[in-house]
N, C-alpha and C positions, 0 to 999 in steps of 0.2 A: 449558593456560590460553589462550594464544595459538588454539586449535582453538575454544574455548568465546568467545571473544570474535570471532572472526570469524564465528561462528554466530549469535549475538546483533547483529551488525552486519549479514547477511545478511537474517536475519527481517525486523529493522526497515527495513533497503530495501524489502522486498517488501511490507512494511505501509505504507509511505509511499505507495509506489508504486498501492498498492488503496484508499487512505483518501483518496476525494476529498471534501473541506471546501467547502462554497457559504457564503458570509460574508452575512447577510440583515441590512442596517438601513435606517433609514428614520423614517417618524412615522406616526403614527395618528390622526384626530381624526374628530367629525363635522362635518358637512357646517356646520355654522353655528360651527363652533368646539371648544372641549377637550371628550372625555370623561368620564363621571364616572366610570368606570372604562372601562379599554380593554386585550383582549388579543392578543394574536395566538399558533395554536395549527399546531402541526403535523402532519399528517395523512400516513398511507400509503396512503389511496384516497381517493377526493374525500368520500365520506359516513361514512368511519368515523372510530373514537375516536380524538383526540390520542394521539400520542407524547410530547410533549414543549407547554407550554403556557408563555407569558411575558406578565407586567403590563408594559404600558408604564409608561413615569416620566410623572410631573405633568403635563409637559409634552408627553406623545405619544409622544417618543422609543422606539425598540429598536433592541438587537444581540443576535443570537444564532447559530451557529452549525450547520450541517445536518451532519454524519457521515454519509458511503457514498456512493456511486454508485446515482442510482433518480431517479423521478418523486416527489415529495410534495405535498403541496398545504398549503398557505399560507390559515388560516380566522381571519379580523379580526372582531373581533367587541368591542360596546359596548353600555354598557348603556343603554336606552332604541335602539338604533339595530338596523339589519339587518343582518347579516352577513352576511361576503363573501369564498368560494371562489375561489381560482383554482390552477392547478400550476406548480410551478418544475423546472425539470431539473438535475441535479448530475450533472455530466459530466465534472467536472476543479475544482480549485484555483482559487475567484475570489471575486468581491465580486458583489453584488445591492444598489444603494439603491434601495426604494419609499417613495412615501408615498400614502398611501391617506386619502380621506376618505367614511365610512361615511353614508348617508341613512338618517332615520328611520323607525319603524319604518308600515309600512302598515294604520294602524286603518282600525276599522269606524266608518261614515257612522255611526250611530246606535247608538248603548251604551245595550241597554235590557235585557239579560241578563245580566249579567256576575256569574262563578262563580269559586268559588276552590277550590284547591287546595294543598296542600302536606305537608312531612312527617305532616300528622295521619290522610290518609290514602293517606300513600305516593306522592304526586303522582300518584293518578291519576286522569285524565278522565272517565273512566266512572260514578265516584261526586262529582265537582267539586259542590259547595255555593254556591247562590244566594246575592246577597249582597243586602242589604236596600234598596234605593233610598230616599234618604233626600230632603224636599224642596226643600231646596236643590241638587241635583241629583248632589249623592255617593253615596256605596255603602259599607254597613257589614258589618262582620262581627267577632262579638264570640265568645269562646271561655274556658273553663279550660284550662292546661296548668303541671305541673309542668317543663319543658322551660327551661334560662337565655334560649335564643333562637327566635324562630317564624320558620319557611322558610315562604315561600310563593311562588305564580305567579297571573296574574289569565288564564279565559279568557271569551271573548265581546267582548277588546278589540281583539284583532288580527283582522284577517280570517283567520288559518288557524293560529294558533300559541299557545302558553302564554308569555308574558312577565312583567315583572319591573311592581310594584305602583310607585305616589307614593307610597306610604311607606316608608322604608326607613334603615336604619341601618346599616347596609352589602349588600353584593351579592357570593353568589357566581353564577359559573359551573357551568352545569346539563350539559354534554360535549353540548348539543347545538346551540349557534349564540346561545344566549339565557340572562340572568340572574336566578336567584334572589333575592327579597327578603329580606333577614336583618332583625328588627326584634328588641329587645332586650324581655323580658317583666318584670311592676314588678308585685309584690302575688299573682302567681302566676293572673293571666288577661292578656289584651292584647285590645286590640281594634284593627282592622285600618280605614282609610277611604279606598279609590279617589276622588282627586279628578280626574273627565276636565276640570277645567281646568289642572293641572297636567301634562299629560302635553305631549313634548318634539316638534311639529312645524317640520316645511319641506317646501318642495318642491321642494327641488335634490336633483337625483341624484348618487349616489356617483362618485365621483373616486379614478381610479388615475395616477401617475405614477410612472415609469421614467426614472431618472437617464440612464442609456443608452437612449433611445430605439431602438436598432437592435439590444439585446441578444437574445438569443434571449428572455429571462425575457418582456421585452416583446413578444415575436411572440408569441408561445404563449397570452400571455393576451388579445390582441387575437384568437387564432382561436378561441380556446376561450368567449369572452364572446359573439361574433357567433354562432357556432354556437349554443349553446344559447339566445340570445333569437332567434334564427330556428325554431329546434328549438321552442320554449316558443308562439310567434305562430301556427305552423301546426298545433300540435296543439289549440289552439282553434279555428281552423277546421273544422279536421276531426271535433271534438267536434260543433259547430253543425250540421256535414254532415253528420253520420248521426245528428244526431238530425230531421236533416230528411228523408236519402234513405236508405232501408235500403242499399242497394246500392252500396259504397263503390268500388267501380271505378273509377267517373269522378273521383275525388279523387287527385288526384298533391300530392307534399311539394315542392312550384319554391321549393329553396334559391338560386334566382337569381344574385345577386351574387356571395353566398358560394361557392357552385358554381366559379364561373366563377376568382373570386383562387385558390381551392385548384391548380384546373389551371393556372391559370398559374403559378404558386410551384415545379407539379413538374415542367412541362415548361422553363419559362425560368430558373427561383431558380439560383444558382450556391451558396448556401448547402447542403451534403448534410444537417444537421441539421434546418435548416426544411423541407427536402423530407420527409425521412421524417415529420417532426409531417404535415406536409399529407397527406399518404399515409395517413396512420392515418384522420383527418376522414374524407378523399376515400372509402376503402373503408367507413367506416361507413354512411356515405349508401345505401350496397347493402341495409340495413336498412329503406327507405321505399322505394314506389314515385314515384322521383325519374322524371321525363323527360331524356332524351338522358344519360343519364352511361354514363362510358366502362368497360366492364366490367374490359376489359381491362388497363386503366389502376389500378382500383382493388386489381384482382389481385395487381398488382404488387407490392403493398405487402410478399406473403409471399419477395418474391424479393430487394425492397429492404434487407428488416428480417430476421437472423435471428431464429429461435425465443427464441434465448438472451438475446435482446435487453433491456435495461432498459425502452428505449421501449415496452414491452407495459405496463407498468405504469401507461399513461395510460389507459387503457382497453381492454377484453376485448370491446367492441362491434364490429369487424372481423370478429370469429370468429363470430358469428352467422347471416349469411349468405352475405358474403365467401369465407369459406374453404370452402363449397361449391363454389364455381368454380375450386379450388383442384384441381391434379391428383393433387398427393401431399397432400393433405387429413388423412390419417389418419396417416402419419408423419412431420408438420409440429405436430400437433397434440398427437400424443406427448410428443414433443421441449420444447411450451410449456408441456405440463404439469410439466416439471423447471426451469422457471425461475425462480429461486431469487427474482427481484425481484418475481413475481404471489402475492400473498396467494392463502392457503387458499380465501377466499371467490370469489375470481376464478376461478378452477382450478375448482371447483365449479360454479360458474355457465359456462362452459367445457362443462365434460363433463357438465353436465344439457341443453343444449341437443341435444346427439347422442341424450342419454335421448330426447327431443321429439319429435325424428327421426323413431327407429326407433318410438315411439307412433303419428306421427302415419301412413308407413308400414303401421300394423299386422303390425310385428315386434315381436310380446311375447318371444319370446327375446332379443334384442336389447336390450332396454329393460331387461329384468331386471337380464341379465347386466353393464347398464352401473349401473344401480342397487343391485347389488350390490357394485361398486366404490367408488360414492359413498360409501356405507354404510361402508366399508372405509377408504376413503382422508382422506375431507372430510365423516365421519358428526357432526359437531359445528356445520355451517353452516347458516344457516338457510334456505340452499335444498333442501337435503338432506331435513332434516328437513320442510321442506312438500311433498317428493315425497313421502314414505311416508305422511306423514298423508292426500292425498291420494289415493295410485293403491294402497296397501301396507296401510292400517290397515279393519278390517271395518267397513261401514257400517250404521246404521240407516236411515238417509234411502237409500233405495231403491225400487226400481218393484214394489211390490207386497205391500209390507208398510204397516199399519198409521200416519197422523201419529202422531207424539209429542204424549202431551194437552198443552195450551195450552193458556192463556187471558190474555186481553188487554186492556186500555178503550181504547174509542174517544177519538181524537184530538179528535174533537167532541161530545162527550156523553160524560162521565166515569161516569157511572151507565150506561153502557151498552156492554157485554162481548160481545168476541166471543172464542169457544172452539172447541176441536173440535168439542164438543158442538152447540153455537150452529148451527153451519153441519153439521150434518150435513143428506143433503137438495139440498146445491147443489156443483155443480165450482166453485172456487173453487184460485185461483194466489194461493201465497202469497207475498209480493216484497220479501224482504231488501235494503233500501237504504240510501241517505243523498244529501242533496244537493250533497257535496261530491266524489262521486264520480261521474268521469266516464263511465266504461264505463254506470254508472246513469240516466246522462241519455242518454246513446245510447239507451238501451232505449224511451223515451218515446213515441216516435213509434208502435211497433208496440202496446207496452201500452195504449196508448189507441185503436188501431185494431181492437183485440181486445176490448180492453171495451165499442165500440159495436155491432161486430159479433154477440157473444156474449150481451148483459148480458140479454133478454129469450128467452134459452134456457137460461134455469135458472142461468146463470155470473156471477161475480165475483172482485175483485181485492180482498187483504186485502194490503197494503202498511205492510212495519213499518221503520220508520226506526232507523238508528244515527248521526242527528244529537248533538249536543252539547244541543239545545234545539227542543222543540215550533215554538219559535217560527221555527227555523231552516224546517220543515217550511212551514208557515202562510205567510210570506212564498214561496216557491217558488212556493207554490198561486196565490199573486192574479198571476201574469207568464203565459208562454207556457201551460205544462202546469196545468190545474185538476185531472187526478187525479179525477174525480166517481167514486172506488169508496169503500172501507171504510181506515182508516187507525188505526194507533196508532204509540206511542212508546216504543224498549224503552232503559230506560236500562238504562246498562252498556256497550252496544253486541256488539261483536264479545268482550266479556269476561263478557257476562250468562248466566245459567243459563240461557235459551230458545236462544241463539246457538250452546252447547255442543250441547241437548238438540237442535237442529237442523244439527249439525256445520259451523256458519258459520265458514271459513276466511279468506270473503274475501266482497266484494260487488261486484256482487250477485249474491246467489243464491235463483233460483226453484225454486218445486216446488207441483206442480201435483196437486190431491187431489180425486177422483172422489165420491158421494154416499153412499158407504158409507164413507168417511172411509179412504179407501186410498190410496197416491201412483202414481199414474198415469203421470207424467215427473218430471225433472230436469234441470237445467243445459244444456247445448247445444239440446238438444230445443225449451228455450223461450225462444229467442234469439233475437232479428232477428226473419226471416224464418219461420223454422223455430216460432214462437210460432203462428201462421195454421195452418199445417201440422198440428200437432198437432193444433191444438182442431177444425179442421175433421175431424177423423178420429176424435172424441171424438161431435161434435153431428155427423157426417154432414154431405157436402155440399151 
């Protein structure tokens, strides 16, 4: 007995001992005052599904509780407002007070589409439902349903996102930053009224405050917010800049300021814990072509940080290109793959990168044989699964077999079709996009240097959008890019029966089809630069 109880006394040392607790309270509000509802949600990577989710009380308040040793991240979130990321480290037995208050959400200048969605069909985008613009300046939408309550989300009101309607009878949580409208049904139909004078603005920015100013809670989230809105400023730039210069060389990421606190943090900080956070920043930056940073310094990070380490759980962007400068590279990287605090999905994304590698290389043994680990190991993530559909699964879109028949109406004359058929006769690129998509506005500059080059040698450009709205399209047209080729509008998008029957993955993607209705190129071929290339070797120089 006495054996059996000093064994049970044992364990539970040892569980005490591993079971570090972070105490999180604080309040929640928006920016102008209480929520109409407010949560706050817990997360094991910054983009994926809660753990664990908490209502605040009436008054904003929460406590709750973190279990384990790791990185988590901390996602506030209110209805009508934006939500708001950041990560906390639990390192040991202690307390956390924040109080945060959330800004509304970012509408659009002008509500003159707005589309709904919800349970009726499945929440998705793809098939979202016009809603009737009524004139006094609302929006209706009227339906049958045996159902006691109607879910729904409005989009066309936010600039990039599905949000929660003015009308509403209660709100749930959709697991992804934003709230569902609950509206209760009477007679066995409902009918639905966006009013955009009721919708909930300001223009103060969100507010974080840290009881302890000097905690680590509060470093972490002061580098991790500068980072990413410095990260967020120059990838617009650099959007701008290659859709203005093919040639992105002369473009460097000058994290400037940022840059500069992280170095000093690791060469002066006397804190070892904000040094390593710095360290992780600092080696990611090896990811951009940044000016003057210290290679060496960011190398470090594998020599600072074991494998084993929890601190990987902030992020797996180090290993990207960092750890090629690494000299035990391959048995550093082993070793991160058994640690126990990196999700499946990180581990995956990990060891598809050395997939990349050995691709880019052209070591297709390599690449197999690492893809057949994936398959083995992390065959349920969704990078996983976009390698095989991509490099693994038999294509029909290929160089030298026949388009897939199509057929389409013009953006501008709805009585008027183009098909395979249509265009047989002309080389003609056909260009899977959307305007909300970056890589696609890069492309701009060479697709319209091509289509003036080309357009009187038999060629043109049939550009089929996976906007939310015509209208999205149409406004793009009247600013920089007018686009003067052939255009339509696939709804559905990347879900529609043409996007399948044309194996669209991802956007954008072109393919390029010769006069006997055959695909001549695809994807890299008609990129950038490489778009001139081709076609000049199609029409002779």
């Amino acid at each position: 007995m006495k054996k059996l109880i000093f064994l049970i006394t044992f364990l539970f040392a040892i569980y005490a001992l591993n079971a570090q607790t972070l105490e999180i309270s604080g309040n929640l509000q928006g920016v102008d005052g209480p929520l109409i509802k407010g949560m706050v949600h817990v997360q094991k990577s910054l983009n994926g599904p809660p753990i664990k989710s908490y209502t605040v009380s009436s008054d904003g308040n929460f406590n709750f509780k973190i279990e384990g040793k790791g990185i988590y991240t901390l996602q506030f979130t209110g209805v009508s407002h934006e939500s708001l990321n950041f990560p906390v480290v639990n390192n040991g037995d202690r307390k956390s007070v924040i109080n945060v208050k959330l800004k509304t959400y970012d509408y659009k200048d002008k509500l003159d589409d707005v589309r709904i969605i919800g349970e009726f069909n499945k929440f998705n985008f793809d098939t979202a439902v016009p809603m009737k613009k009524e004139n006094d300046g609302t929006f209706s939408f009227e339906m049958k349903t045996d159902k006691q309550f109607f879910k729904y989300q409005l989009l066309g009101v936010h600039k990039s996102r599905s949000i929660n309607g003015t009308q509403s009878d209660d709100y749930e949580y959709d697991n992804g930053g934003d709230f569902i409208s609950v509206v209760k049904v009477k007679d066995g139909k409902v009918k639905i009224v966006f009013d955009p004078s009721k919708l909930i603005k300001s223009g103060k920015d969100e507010m974080v405050e840290f009881k302890n100013a000097n905690s680590i809670d509060s470093f972490l989230y002061q580098l991790t917010k500068q980072y990413y809105n410095k990260l967020n400023e120059l990838r617009e730039k650099f959007v701008a800049y290659r859709s203005e210069f093919e040639d992105v060389k002369g473009f460097t990421f000058d994290f400037g300021d940022f840059k500069t606190l992280l170095e000093n943090e690791i060469k002066e900080g006397k804190n070892k814990l904000r040094k390593k956070l710095a360290l992780l920043y600092y080696a990611e930056l090896l990811n951009y072509p940044v000016n003057n940073i210290d290679t060496s310094l960011a190398v470090s990070v594998f020599d600072e940080i074991a494998p084993e380490s929890f601190l990987w759980g902030l992020t797996y962007g180090p290993f990207i290109n960092a750890v090629s400068f690494y000299p035990d590279k391959d048995e550093y990287l082993e070793k991160v793959l058994k640690n126990k605090f990196l999700s499946d999905d990180d581990k995956a994304k990990i060891l598809a990168q050395s997939f990349y590698d050995a691709k880019k290389a052209k070591n297709e043994k390599e690449a197999k044989k690492i893809f057949e680990r994936l398959k083995s190991e992390y065959g349920n993530t969704a990078i996983t699964k976009a390698i095989e559909r991509r490099f693994f699964t038999d294509k029909k879109i290929k160089v030298g077999v026949k388009v897939p028949s199509f057929s389409v109406k013009s953006l501008e004359d709805s009585n008027k079709v183009y098909s395979d058929k249509s265009l047989l006769g002309k080389v003609y690129l056909i260009d899977f996009w959307a305007t909300w998509c970056a890589p696609c506005i890069m492309e701009m500059k060479s697709l319209h240097r091509a289509y003036e080059k080309y357009k009187d040698k038999n060629f043109t450009i049939l550009s089929l959008s996976f906007d939310l709205s015509p209208k999205d399209v149409q406004k793009f047209r009247t600013k920089k890019w007018k686009m003067p080729w052939l255009h339509s509008f696939v709804k559905g998008g990347l879900s529609s029966k043409l996007a399948k029957e044309f194996e669209v993955l991802g956007i954008p993607k072109p393919v390029l089809v010769n006069e006997e209705g055959k695909i001549i190129a695809t994807g890299v071929d008609l990129r950038g630069k490489n778009l001139d290339k081709t076609l000049s070797k199609v029409f002779g120089k």
